[in-house]
C-alpha positions as CSV (number, residue, x, y, z in Angstrom):
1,X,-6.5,11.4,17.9
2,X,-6.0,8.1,19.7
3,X,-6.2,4.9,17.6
4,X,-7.8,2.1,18.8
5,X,-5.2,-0.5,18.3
6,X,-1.1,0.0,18.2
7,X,0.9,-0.5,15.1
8,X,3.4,-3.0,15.1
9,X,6.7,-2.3,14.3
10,X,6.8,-4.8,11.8
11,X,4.4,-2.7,9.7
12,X,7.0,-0.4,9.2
13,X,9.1,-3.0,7.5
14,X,6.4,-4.7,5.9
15,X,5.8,-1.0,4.2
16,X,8.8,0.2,3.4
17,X,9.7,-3.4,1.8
18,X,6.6,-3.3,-0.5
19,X,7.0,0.3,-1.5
20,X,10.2,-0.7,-2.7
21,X,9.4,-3.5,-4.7
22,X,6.9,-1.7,-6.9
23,X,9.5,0.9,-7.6
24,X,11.8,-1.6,-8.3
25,X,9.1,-2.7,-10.9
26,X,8.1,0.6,-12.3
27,X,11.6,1.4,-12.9
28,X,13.0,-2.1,-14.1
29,X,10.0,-3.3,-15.9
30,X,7.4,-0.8,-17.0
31,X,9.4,2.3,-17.4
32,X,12.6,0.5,-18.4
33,X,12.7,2.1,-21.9
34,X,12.8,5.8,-21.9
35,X,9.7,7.1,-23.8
36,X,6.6,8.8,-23.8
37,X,4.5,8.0,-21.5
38,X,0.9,7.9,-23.3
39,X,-2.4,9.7,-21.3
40,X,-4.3,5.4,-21.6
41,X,-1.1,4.6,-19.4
42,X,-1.1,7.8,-17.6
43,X,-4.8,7.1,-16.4
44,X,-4.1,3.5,-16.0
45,X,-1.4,3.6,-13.4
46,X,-3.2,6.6,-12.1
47,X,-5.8,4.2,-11.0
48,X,-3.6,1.7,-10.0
49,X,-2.3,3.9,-7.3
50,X,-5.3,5.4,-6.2
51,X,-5.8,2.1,-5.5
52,X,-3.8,0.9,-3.8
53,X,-3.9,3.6,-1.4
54,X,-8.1,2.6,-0.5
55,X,-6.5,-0.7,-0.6
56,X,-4.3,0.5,2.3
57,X,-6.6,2.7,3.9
58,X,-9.5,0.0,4.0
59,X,-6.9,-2.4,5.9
60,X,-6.2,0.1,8.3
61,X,-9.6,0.9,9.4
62,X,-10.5,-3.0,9.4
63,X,-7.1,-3.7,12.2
64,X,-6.8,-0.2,14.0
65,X,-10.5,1.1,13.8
66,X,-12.6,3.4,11.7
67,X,-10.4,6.7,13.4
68,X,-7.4,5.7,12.3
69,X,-8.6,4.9,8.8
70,X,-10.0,8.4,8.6
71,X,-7.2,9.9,9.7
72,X,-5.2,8.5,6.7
73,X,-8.0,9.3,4.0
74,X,-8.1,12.8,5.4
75,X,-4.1,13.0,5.2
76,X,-3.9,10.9,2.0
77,X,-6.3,13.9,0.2
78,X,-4.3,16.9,1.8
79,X,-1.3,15.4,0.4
80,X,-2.7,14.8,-2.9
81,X,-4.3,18.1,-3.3
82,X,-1.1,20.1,-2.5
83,X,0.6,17.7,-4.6
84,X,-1.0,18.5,-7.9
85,X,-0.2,22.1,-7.2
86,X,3.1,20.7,-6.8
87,X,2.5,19.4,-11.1
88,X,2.8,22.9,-12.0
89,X,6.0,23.6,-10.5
90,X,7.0,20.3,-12.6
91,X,5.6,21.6,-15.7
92,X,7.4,25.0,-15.8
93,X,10.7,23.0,-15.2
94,X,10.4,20.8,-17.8
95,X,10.0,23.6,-20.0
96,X,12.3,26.2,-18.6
97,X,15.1,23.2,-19.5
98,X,13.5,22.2,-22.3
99,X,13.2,18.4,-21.3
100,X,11.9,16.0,-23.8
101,X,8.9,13.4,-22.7
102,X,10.5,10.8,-22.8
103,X,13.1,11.6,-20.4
104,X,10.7,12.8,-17.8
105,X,9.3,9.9,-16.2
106,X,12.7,9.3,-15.1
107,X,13.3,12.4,-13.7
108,X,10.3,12.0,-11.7
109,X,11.3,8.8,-10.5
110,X,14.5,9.5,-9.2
111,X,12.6,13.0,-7.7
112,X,10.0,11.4,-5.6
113,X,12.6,8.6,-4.5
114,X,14.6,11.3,-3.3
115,X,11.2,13.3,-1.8
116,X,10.3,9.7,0.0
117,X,13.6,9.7,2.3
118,X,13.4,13.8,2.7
119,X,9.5,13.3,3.7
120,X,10.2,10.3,6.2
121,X,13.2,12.4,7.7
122,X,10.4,16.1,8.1
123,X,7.8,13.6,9.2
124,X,10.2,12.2,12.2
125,X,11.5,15.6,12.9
126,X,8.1,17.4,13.2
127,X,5.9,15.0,15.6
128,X,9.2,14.9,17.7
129,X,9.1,18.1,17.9
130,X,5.7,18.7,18.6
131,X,6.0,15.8,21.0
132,X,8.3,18.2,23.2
133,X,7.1,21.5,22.2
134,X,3.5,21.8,22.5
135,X,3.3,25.5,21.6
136,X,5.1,24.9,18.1
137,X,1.3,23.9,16.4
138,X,0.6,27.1,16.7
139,X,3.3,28.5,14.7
140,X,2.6,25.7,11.9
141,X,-1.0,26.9,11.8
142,X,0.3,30.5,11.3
143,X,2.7,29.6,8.9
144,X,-0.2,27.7,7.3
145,X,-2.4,30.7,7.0
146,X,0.2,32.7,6.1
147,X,1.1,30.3,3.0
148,X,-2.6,30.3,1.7
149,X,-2.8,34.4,1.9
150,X,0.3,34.1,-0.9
151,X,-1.6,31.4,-2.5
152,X,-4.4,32.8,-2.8
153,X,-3.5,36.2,-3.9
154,X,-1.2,34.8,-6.5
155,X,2.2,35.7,-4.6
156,X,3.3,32.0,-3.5
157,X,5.7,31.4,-6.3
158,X,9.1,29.6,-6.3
159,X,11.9,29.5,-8.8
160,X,13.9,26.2,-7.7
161,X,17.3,27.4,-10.2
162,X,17.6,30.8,-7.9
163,X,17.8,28.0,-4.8
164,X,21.2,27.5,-3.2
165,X,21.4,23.5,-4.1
166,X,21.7,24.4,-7.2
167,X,23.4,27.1,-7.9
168,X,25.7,25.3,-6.1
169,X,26.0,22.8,-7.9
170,X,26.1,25.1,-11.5
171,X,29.1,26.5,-9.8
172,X,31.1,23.3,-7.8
173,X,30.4,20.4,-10.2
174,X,31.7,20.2,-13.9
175,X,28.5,20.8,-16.3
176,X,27.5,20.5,-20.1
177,X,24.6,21.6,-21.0
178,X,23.2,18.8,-22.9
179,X,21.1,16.0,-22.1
180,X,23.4,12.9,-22.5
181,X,20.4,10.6,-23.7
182,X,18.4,10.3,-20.4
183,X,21.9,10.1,-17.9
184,X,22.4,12.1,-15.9
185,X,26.3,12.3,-15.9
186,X,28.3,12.0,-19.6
187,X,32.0,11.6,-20.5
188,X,32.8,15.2,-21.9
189,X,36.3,15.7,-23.2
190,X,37.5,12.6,-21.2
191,X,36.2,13.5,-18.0
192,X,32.5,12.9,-16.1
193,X,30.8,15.7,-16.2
194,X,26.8,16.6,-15.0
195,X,24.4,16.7,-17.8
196,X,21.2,19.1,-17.7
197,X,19.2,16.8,-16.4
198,X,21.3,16.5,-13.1
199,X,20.2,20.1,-12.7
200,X,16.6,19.3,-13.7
201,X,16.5,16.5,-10.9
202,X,17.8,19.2,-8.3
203,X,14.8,21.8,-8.6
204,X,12.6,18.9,-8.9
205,X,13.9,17.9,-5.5
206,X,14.4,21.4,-4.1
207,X,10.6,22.4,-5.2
208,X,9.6,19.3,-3.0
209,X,11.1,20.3,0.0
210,X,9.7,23.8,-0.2
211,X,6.0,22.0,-0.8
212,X,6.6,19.9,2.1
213,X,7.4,22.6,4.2
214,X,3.7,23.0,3.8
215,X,2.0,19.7,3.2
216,X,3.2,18.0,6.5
217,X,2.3,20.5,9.2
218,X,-0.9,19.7,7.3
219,X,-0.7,16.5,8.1
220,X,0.0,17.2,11.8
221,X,-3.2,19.1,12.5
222,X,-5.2,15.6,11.2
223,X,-2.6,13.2,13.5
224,X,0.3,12.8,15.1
225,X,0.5,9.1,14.3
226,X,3.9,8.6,12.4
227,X,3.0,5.5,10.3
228,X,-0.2,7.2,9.4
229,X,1.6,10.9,8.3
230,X,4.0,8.4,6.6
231,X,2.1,5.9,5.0
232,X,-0.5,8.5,3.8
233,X,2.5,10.9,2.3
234,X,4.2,8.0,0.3
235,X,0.9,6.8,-1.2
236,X,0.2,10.1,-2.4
237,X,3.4,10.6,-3.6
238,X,4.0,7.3,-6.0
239,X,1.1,8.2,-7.7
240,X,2.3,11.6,-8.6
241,X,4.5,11.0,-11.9
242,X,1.5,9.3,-13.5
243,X,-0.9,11.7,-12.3
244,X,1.4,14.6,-14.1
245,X,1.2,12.7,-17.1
246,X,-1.8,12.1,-17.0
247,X,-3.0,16.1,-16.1
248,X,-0.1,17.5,-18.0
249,X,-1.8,19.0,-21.1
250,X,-4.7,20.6,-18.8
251,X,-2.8,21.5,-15.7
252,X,-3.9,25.4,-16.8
253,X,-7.7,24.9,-16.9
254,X,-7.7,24.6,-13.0
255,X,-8.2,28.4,-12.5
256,X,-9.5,27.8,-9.3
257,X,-7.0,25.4,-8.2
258,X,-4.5,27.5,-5.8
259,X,-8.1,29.3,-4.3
260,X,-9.1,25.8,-3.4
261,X,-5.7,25.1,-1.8
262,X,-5.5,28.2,-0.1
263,X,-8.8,27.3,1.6
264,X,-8.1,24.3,2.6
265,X,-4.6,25.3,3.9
266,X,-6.9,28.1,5.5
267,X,-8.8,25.8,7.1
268,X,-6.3,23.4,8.7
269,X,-3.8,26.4,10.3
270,X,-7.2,27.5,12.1
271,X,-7.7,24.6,13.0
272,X,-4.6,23.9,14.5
273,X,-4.2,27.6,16.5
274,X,-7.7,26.6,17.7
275,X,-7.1,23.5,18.7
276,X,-7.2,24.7,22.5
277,X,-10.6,25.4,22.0
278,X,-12.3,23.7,19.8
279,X,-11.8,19.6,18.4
280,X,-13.1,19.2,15.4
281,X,-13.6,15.5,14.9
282,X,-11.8,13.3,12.0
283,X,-15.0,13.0,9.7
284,X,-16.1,16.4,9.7
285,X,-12.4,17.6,8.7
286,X,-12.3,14.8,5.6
287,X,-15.6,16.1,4.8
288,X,-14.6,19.9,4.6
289,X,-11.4,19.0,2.6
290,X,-13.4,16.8,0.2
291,X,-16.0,19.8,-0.5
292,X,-14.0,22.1,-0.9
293,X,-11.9,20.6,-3.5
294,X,-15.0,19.6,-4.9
295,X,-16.0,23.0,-5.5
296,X,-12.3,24.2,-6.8
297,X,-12.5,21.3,-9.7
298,X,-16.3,22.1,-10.1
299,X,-15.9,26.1,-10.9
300,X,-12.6,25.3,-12.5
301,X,-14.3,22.5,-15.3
302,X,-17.4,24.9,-15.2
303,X,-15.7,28.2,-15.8
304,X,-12.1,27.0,-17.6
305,X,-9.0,29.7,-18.7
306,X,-9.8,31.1,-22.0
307,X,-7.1,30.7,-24.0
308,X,-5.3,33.9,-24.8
309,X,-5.4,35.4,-27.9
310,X,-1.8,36.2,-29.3
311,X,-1.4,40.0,-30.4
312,X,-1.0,40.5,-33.9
């Protein structure tokens, strides 16, 4: 996993700096105004970050080398894979907390702004760790097989309101139940008070740590290059509010989906407890994570959920 040039350090600012500006933009100027957001814009910005991110990935292969480049594509589709499981978590909190469209975008927002810091902080921690504690890939690779046995059986669910963030905050900070026109704190009574949608933003950021728990040992079995885990984690997640949008209405037709996941989890933890033994090289890992979820969307657009019929 060597690259063939070092990254300055001035990347890092360069990064961080221009990730900043667009949400700056997307906050300020496109999603200033809280609305729907339509599926022709859903798709369009969808595009726009995808993007972006071969935008990114095709300079990095042109000024550290074709590895290094790989390593982020392979990284960039692991992220976004376990991401749009990620979508259904969203979906069943919206409407546990019955949250109109137009205040989700926001929500989002504020979530993966939130999800960016907590990433960069689990990123730092885990190559440091691995840096020291050699043995410690092995345990991510079991925990990684272990988490695609749940998913693929159907066990691996999560309920982000029985999670200790919030309940303590249900409990410690004053509440109304109501949705304060898109804030997420209101003047009750003549005191601040959190509205539901503080709550809403908590599982939304409590669900992300528990998918990241996942998603970056992942990332370690592909490279141990922070920038790359970094760069390749952000990228996939700014273009994950428009991608829910934009998959919202069909997010159950992917029967298949968690399988597919739970393959490719599958396939990285062996990968990592083998990685004594066997090194399986960059392009032939991107390739197996590309056919695989090639054949999870296939059988799942081939073979979609019936809709059930309602008993009369």
């Amino acid at each position: 996993m060597t690259l063939l040039a070092t990254i300055p350090d001035s990347w890092w600012l360069y990064f961080n700096a221009a990730v900043l500006l667009m949400l700056v933009l997307d906050l300020a100027v496109v999603h200033r105004q809280n609305k729907d957001v339509s599926m022709k814009d859903a798709l369009f910005w969808t595009g726009v970050w995808v993007s972006l991110a071969l935008g990114l990935n095709a300079f990095l292969a042109h000024r550290l080398g074709q590895e290094a480049g790989l390593q982020f594509l392979t990284g960039y589709l692991i992220e976004k894979s376990l991401s749009v499981d990620n979508l259904f978590v969203f979906l069943l909190i919206f409407r546990y907390f019955q949250v109109p469209g137009e205040y989700q975008h926001k929500i989002l927002f504020w979530g993966i702004l939130g999800a960016l810091l907590m990433r960069g902080l689990m990123i730092f921690a885990g190559v440091s760790l691995l840096d020291h504690f050699e043995w410690l890939v092995y345990l991510f690779g079991a925990m990684l097989i272990y988490t695609a046995w749940k998913m693929f059986k159907g066990t691996d669910s999560m309920d982000p309101t029985k999670s200790k963030p919030f309940q303590w905050i249900q409990h410690h900070l004053p509440f109304v139940d109501k949705l304060a026109e898109g804030n997420f704190f209101l003047q009750h009574n003549g005191r601040w008070m959190a509205s539901r949608l503080l709550l809403v933003l908590v599982c939304v950021e409590v669900s992300d740590v528990i998918f990241a728990v996942d998603s970056i040992p992942a990332i370690l079995a592909v490279t141990r290059e922070p920038f790359l885990i970094y760069s390749s984690n952000v990228m996939a997640l700014l273009g994950l509010r428009s991608l829910y949008f934009a998959l919202a209405g069909g997010l159950d037709s992917f029967r298949y989906l968690d399988q597919g996941l739970a393959a490719v989890l599958s396939f990285v933890g062996l990968k990592m407890l083998l990685s004594d033994v066997v090194h399986v090289p960059t392009p032939i890992s991107l390739g197996v994570v590309v056919v695989i979820l090639a054949v999870a969307i296939g059988m799942s657009l081939r073979h979609p959920k019936q809709a059930e019929i309602p008993k009369s």
